[in-house]
N, C-alpha and C positions, 0 to 999 in steps of 0.2 A: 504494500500500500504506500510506504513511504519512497521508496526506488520509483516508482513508478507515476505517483501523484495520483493515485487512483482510492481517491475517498469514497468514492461510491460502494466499493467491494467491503468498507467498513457494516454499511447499512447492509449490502445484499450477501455477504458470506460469511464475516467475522463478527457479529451479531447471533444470528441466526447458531453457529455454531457453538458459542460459547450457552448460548440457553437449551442445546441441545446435550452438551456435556454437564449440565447442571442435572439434567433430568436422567441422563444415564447413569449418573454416580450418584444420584440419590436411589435412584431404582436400585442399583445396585447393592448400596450398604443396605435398603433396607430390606433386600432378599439374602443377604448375611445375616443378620441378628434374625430374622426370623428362623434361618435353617440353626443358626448356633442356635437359639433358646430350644427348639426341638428336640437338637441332639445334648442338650447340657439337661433339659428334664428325661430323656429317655436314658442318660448315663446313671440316672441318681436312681431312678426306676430298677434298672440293670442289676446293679448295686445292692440294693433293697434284698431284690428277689434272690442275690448269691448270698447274702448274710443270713435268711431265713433259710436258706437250704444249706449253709453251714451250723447255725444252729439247731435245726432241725437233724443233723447227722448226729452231734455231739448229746443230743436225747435220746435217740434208737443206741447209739456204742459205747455211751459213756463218755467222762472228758478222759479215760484212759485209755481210751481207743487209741492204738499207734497209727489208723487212719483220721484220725479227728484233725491231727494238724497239716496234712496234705489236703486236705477236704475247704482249706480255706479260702481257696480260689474253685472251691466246688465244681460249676459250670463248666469254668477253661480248661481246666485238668481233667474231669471224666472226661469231657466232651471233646475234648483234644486229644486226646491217648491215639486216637486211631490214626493222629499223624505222625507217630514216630518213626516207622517204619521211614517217610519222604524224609525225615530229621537227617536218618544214618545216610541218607543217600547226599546229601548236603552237606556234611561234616566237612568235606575233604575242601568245598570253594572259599572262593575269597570269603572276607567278612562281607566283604558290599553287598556281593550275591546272595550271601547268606543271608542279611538282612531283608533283602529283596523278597525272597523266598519265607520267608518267616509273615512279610506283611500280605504275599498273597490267601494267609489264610484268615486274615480278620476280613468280615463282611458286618457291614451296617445292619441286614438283613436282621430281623427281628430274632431273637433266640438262637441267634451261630453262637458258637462256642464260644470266640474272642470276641462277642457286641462290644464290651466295654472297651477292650483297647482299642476296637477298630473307630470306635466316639471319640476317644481321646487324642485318637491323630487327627479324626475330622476337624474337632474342634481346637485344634493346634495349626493347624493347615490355614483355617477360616481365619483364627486370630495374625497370625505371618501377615495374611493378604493384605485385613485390612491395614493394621498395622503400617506397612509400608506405601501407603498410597498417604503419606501424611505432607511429603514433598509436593507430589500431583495435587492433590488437594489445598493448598497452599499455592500453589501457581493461576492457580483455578480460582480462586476465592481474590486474589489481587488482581485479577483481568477484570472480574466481574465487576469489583468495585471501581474500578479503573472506567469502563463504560457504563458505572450508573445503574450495575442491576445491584443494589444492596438487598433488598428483600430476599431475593433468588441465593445470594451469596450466606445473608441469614441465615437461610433452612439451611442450607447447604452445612455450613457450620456448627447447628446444631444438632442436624443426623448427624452428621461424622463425629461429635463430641460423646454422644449419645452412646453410639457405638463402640467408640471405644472402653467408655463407662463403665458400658455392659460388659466388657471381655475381658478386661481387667478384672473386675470386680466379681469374674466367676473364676479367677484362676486358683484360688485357695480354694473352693469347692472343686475345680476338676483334678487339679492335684494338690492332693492334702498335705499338709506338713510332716504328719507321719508317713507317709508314701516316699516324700520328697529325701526326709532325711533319715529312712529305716538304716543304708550303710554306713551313715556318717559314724564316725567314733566321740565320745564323748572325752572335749578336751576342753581347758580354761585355767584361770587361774587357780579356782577351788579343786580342781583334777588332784588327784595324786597316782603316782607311780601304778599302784593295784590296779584302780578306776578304769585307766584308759587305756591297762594290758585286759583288764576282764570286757571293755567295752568293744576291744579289738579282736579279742578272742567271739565274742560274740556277732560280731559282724563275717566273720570268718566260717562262724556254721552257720549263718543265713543264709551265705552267699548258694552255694548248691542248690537249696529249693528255691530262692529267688528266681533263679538261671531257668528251673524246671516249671514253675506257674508263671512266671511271667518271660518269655522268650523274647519279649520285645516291648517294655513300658515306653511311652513317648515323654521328655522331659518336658517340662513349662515354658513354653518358649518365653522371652524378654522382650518385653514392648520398649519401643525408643523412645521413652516419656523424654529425653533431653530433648530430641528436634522441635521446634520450633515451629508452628502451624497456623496456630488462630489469629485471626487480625484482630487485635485488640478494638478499631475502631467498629468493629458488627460487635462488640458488648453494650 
């Protein structure tokens, strides 16, 4: 427009599109937060229904059951057993492959084996996305106001505030503080020598059944709360 001295293509193209990418990225986040709240209430559902069916085992065998404490990923672990067999066959590739192979058996699918982890990478995948759309979205929000659509730029600014709100603000719920730091070893100033050998020793017989109920936990991912996004003037 400006090479060229062609103001007109302001009105007929760069107009037009900038209120066209308003509506595509509001449609957008707001078909994120709907898919995340689905899959962040069917994770907790999930959840529910393995805790009841592990407590329900430790009333039929007793808490002395030697199967009571394998049973605590109930669903993944019976329900999984019949992939061992593909495991052995996997052993020998990379780790990447391996990983690769491990996630083609979580399905969303209602009642598979791995529902929960296969939620918990959805809802780590959805949070990435938007997460990094804070730069685009900040490009986007200074154009608009630049030609005058502040309303447009408004909404704009508070789905995406919104949104992140929301993903943030379930990440202690998708992954718990106990999940987060089962292997961590207990260290600090009050620690003493015994403490943090029986705390180490203890992380050390987790580690085996961890490996064996959970093949593949997705970590929490880290939202980039330092970038920089909102235009202070749409508050």
């Amino acid at each position: 427009i400006y090479m060229h001295n062609r103001q007109d293509i302001t009105e007929t193209n760069l107009k037009p599109a900038l209120l066209e990418a308003v509506n595509s990225q509001t449609g957008f986040l707001e078909a994120q937060v709907a898919t995340f709240t689905r899959h962040r209430s069917r994770l907790a559902v999930v959840r529910e229904q393995k805790e009841k069916a592990r407590l329900d085992m430790l009333d039929e065998e007793g808490p002395d059951c030697p199967d009571a404490e394998l049973y605590s990923e109930a669903s993944s672990v019976m329900t999984a057993s019949k992939y061992s067999q593909s495991n052995s066959r996997i052993s020998s590739r990379s780790s990447k492959n391996r990983r690769k192979a491990e996630r083609k058996k979580l399905s969303l699918k209602e009642g598979s084996p791995m529902e929960d982890r296969a939620l918990m990478h959805a809802l780590s995948e959805i949070i990435s996305t938007v997460d990094k759309m804070r730069e685009e979205i900040h490009s986007l929000l200074k154009s608009l106001v630049l030609f005058q659509f502040d309303k447009q730029a408004e909404k704009l600014q508070l789905v995406y505030e919104e949104a992140l709100q929301t993903m943030e603000g379930a990440v202690p719920e998708v992954w718990p503080e106990a999940l987060l730091n089962s292997n961590t070893p207990v260290t600090g100033p009050n620690s003493t020598a015994n403490s943090i050998m029986a705390s180490f020793q203890q992380q050390q017989q987790q580690k085996p059944a961890a490996s064996q109920l959970d093949p593949e936990i997705p970590t929490a991912p880290k939202m980039k709360n330092g970038v920089k996004w909102k235009l202070t003037i749409l508050k």
